[in-house]
MARBA-3410 file (N, C-alpha, C, O; in Angstrom, 1 decimal):
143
0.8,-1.2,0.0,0.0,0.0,0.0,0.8,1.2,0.0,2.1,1.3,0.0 ~ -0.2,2.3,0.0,0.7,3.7,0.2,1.5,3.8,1.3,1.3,2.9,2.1 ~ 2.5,4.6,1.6,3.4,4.7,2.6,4.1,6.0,3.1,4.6,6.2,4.2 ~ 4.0,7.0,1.5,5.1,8.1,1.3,4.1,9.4,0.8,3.3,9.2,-0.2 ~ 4.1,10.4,1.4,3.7,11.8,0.4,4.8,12.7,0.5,5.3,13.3,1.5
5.2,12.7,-0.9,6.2,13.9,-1.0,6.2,14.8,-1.5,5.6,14.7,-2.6 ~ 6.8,16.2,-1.1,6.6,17.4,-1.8,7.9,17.9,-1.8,8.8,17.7,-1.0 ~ 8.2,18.6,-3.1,9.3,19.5,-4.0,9.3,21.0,-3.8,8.4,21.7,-4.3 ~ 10.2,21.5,-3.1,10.4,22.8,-2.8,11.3,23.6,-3.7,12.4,24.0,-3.2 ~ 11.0,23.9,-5.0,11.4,24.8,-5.4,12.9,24.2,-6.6,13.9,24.9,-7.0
12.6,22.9,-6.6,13.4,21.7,-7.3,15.0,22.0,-6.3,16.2,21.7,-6.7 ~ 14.7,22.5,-5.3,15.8,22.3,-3.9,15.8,21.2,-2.8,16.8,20.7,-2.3 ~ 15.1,21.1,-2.7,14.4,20.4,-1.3,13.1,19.2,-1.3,11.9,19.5,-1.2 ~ 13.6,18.2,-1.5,12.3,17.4,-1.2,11.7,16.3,0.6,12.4,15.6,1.2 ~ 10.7,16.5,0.7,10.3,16.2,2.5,9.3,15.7,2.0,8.3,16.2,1.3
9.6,14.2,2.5,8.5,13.1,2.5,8.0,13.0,3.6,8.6,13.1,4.7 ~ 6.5,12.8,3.5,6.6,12.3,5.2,5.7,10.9,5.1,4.6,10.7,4.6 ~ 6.4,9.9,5.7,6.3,8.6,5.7,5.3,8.0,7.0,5.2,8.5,8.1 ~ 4.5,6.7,6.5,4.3,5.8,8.1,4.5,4.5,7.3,3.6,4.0,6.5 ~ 5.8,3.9,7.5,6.5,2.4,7.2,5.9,1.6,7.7,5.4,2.0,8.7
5.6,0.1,7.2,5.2,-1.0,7.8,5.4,-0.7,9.5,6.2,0.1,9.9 ~ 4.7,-1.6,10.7,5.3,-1.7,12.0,5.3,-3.0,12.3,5.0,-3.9,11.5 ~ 5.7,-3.2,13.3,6.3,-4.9,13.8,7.2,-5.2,13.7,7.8,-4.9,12.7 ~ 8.0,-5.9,14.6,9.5,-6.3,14.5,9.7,-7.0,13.5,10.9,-6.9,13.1 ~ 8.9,-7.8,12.8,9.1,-8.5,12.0,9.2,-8.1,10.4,9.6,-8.8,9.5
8.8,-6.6,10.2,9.2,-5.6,9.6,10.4,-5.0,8.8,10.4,-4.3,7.7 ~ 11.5,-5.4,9.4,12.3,-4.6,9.3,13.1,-4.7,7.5,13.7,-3.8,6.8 ~ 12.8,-5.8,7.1,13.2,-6.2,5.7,12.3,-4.7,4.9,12.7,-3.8,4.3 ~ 11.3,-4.9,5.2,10.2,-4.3,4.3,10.3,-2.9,4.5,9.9,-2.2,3.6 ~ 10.8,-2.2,5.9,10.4,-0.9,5.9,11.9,-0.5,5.5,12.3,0.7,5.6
12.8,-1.5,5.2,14.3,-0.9,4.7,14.0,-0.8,3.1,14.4,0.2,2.6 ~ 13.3,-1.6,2.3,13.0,-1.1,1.3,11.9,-0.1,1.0,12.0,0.6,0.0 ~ 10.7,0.0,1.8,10.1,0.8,1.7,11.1,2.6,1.8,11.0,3.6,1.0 ~ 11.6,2.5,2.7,12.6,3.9,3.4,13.6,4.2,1.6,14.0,5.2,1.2 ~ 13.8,3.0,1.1,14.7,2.9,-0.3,14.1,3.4,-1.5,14.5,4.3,-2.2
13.1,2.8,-1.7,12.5,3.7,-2.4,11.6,5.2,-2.4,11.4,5.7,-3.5 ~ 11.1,5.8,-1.2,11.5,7.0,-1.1,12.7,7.8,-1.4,12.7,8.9,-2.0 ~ 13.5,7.4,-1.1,14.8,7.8,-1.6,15.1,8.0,-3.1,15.5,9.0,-3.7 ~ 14.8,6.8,-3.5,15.3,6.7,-5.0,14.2,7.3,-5.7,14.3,7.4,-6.9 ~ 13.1,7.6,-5.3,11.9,8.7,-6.0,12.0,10.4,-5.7,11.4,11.3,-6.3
13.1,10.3,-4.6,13.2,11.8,-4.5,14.3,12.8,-5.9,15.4,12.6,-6.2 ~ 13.6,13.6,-6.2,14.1,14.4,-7.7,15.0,15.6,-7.1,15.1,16.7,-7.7 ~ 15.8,15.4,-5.9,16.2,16.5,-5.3,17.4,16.1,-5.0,16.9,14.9,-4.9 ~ 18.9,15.9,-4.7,19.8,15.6,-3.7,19.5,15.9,-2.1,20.1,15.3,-1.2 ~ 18.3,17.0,-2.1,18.4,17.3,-0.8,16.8,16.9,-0.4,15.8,17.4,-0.9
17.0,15.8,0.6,15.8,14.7,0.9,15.5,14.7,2.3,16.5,14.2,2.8 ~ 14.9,15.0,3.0,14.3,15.1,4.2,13.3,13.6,4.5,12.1,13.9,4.3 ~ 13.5,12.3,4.8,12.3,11.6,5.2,11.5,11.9,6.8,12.4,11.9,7.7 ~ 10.9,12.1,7.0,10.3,12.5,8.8,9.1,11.5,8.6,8.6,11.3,7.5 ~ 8.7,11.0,9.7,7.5,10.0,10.1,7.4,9.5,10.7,8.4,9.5,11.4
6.3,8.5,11.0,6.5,7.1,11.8,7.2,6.3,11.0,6.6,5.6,10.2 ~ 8.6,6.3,10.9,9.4,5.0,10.3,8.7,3.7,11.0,8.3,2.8,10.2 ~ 8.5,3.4,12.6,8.5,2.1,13.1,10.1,1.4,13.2,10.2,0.2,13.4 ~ 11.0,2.3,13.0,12.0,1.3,13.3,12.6,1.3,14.4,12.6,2.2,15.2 ~ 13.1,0.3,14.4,14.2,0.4,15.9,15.9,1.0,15.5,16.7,0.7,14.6
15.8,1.8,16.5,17.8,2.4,16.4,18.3,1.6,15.4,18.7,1.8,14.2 ~ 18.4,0.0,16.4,19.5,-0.8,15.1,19.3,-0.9,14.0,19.9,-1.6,13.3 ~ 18.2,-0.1,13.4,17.6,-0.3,12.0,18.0,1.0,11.1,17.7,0.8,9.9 ~ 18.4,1.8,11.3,18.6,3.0,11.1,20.4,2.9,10.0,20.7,3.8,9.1 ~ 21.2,2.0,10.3,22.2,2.7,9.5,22.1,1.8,8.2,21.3,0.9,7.9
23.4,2.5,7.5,23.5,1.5,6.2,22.5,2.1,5.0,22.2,1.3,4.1 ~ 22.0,3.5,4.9,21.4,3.6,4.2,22.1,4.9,3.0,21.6,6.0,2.6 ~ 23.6,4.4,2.5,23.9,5.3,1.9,24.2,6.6,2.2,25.1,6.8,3.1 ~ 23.4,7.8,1.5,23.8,9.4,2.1,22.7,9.7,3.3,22.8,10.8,3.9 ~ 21.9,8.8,3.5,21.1,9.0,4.8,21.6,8.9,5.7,22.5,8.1,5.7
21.4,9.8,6.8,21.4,9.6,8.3,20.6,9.9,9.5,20.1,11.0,9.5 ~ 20.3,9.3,10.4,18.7,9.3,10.9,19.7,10.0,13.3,20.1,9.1,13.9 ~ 19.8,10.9,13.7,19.9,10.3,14.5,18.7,10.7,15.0,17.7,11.2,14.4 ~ 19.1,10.3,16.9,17.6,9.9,17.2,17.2,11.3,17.6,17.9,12.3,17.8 ~ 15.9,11.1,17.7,14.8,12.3,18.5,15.9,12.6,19.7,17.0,12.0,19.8
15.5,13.7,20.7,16.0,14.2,21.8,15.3,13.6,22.5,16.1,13.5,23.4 ~ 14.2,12.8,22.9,13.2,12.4,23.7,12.7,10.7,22.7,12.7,10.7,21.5 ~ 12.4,9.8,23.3,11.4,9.1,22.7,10.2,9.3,22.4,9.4,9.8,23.1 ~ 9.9,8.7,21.1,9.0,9.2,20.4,7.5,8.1,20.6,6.5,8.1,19.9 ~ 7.9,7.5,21.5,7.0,6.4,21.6,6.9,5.9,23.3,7.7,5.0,23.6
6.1,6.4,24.5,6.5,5.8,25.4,5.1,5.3,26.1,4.3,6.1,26.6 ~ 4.9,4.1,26.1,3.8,3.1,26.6,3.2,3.6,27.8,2.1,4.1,27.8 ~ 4.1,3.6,29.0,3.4,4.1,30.3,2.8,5.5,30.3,2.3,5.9,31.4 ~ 2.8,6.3,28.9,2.4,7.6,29.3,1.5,8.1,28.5,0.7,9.0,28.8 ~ 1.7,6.9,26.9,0.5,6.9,26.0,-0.2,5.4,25.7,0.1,4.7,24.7
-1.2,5.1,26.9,-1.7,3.6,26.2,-2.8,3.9,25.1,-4.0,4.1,25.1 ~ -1.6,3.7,24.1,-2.7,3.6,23.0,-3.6,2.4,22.7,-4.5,2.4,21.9 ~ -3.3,1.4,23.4,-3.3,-0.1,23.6,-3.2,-0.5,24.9,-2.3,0.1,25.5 ~ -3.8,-1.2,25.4,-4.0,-1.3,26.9,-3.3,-2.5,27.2,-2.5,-2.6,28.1 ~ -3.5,-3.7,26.4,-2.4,-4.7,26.0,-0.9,-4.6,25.4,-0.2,-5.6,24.9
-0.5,-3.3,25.5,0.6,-3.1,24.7,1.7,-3.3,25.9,1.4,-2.9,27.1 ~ 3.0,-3.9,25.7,4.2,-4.1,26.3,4.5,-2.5,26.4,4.2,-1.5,25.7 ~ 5.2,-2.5,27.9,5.9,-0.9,28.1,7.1,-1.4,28.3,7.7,-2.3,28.8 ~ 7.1,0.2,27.2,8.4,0.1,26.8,8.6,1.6,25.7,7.8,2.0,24.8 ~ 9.9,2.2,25.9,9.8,3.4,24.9,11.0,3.2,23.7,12.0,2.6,23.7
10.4,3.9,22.7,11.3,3.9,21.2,11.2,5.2,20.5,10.4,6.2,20.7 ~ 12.2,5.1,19.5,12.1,6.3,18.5,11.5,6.1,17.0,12.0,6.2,15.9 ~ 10.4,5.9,17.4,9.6,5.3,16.1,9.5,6.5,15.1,10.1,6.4,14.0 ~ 9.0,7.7,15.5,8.9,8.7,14.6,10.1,9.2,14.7,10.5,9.4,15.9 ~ 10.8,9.5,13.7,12.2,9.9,13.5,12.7,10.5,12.1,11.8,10.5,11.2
13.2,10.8,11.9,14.1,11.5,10.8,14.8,11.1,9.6,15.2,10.1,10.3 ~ 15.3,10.9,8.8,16.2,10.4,7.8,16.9,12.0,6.7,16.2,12.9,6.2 ~ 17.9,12.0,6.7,18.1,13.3,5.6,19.9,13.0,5.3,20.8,12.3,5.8 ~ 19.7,14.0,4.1,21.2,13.6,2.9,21.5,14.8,3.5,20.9,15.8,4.0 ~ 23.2,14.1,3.3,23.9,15.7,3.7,23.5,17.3,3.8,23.8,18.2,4.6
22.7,17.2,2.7,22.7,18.7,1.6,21.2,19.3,2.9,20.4,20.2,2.6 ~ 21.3,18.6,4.0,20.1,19.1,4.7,20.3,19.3,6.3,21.2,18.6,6.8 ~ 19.9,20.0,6.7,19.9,21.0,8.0,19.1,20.6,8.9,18.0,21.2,8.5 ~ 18.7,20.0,10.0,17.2,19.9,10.9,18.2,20.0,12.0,19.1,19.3,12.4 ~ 17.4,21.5,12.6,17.4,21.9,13.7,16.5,21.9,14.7,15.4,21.7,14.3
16.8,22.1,16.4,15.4,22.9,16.9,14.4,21.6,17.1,13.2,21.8,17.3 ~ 14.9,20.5,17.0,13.8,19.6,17.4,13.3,19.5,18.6,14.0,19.8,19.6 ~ 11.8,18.8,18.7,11.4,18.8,20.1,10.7,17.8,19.7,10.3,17.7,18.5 ~ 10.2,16.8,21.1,9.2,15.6,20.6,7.9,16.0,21.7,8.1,16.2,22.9 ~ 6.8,16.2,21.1,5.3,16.9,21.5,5.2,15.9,22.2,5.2,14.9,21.5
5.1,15.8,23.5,4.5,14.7,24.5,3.3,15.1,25.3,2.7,14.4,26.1 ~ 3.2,16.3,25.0,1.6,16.6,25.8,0.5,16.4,25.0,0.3,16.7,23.8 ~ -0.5,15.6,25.9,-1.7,15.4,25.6,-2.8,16.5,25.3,-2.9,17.6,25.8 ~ -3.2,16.1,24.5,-5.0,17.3,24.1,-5.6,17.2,25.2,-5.8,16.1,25.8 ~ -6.1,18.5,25.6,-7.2,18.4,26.6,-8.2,19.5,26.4,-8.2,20.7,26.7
-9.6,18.3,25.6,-10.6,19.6,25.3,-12.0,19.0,25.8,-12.2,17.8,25.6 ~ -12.7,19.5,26.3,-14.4,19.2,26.6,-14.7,18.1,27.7,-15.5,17.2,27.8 ~ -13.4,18.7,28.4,-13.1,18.1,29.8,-12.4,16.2,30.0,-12.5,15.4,30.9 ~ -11.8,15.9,28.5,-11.2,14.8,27.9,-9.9,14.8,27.8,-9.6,15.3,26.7 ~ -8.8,14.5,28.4,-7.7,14.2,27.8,-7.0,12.9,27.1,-7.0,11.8,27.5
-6.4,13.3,26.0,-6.0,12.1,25.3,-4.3,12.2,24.3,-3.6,13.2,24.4 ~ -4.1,11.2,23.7,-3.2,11.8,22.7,-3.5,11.2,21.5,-3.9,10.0,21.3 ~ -3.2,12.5,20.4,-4.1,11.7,19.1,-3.7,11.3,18.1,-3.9,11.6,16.9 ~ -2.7,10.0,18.9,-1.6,9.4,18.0,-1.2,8.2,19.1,-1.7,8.4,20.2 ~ -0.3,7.0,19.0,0.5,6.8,19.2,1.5,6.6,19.5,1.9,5.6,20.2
2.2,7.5,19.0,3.7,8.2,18.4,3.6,9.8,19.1,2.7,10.7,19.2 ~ 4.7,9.7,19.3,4.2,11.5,19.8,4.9,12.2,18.2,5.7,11.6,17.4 ~ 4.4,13.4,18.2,5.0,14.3,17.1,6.6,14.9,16.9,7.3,14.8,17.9 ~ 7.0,15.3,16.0,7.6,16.0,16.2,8.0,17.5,15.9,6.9,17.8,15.6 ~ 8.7,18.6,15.7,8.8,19.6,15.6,9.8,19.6,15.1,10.5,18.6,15.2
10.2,20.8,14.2,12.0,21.5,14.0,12.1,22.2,13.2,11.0,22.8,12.9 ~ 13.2,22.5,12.6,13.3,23.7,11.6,14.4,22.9,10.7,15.2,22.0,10.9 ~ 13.9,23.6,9.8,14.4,22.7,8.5,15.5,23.0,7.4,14.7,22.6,6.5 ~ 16.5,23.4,6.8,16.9,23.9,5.7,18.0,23.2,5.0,18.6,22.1,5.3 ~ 18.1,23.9,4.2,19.3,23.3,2.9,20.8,23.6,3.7,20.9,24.3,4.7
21.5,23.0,3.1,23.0,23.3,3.5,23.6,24.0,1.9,23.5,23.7,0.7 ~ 24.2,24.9,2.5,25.6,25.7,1.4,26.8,24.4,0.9,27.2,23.6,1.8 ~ 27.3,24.2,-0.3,27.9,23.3,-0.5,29.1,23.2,0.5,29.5,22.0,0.8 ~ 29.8,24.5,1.1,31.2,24.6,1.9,30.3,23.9,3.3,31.0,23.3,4.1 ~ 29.0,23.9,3.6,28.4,23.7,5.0,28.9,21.8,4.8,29.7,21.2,5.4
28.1,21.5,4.0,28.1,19.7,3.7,29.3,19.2,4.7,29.1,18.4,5.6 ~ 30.5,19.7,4.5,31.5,18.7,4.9,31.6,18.8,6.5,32.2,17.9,7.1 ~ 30.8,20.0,7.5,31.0,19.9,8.6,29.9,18.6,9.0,29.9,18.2,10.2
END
């Protein structure tokens, strides 16, 4: 099925934003799913952000990509039961991927719940994330 929406900024910048297969048993599938986003992007400079679903150890080896992790977990059971049967336990499910030629600053992972009409909840989850985003100068790339 679908997996990826991407958008072209200005034939500079392309930012997918992804939700990959989930399950441990996964991991074959959401390394090629994560691959071909890649190889569809018409930009050198590629931003992936989403629910990957992967785990850390799943993250390298992906050529000019590099993923690290959130500042916070992006996933933590005791505080979001999205599932009441769900194992606790936290991860960096929503996470990042981007090629040199890209910038992501300023991140933060939204862990506060909605609270409206006397309900609190979270409406995901995954918690979100935030940042600021840009291109790199070719002399920038090598730092």
């Amino acid at each position: 099925g679908d997996y990826a929406i991407m958008a072209t900024f200005d034939d500079l910048l392309t930012i997918a934003n992804v939700h990959l297969v989930s399950g441990r048993a996964g991991e074959q599938r959401r390394r090629q799913q994560l691959g071909r986003v890649a190889q569809a992007s018409p930009t050198a400079a590629l931003l992936i952000v989403g629910d990957t679903n992967m785990r850390v150890s799943e993250t390298a080896g992906f050529d000019r990509l590099r993923s690290p992790s959130p500042p916070a977990p992006t996933w933590d059971s005791r505080t979001n039961r999205f599932r009441a049967d769900a194992p606790t336990f936290t991860a960096y499910f929503t996470r990042w991927f981007a090629t040199p030629e890209v910038e992501v600053s300023h991140v933060a992972v939204l862990r506060d719940a909605v609270r409206t009409r006397g309900a609190t909840f979270h409406l995901s989850d995954h918690y979100a994330l935030t940042g600021v985003v840009g291109t790199r100068t070719p002399e920038r790339q090598a730092e």
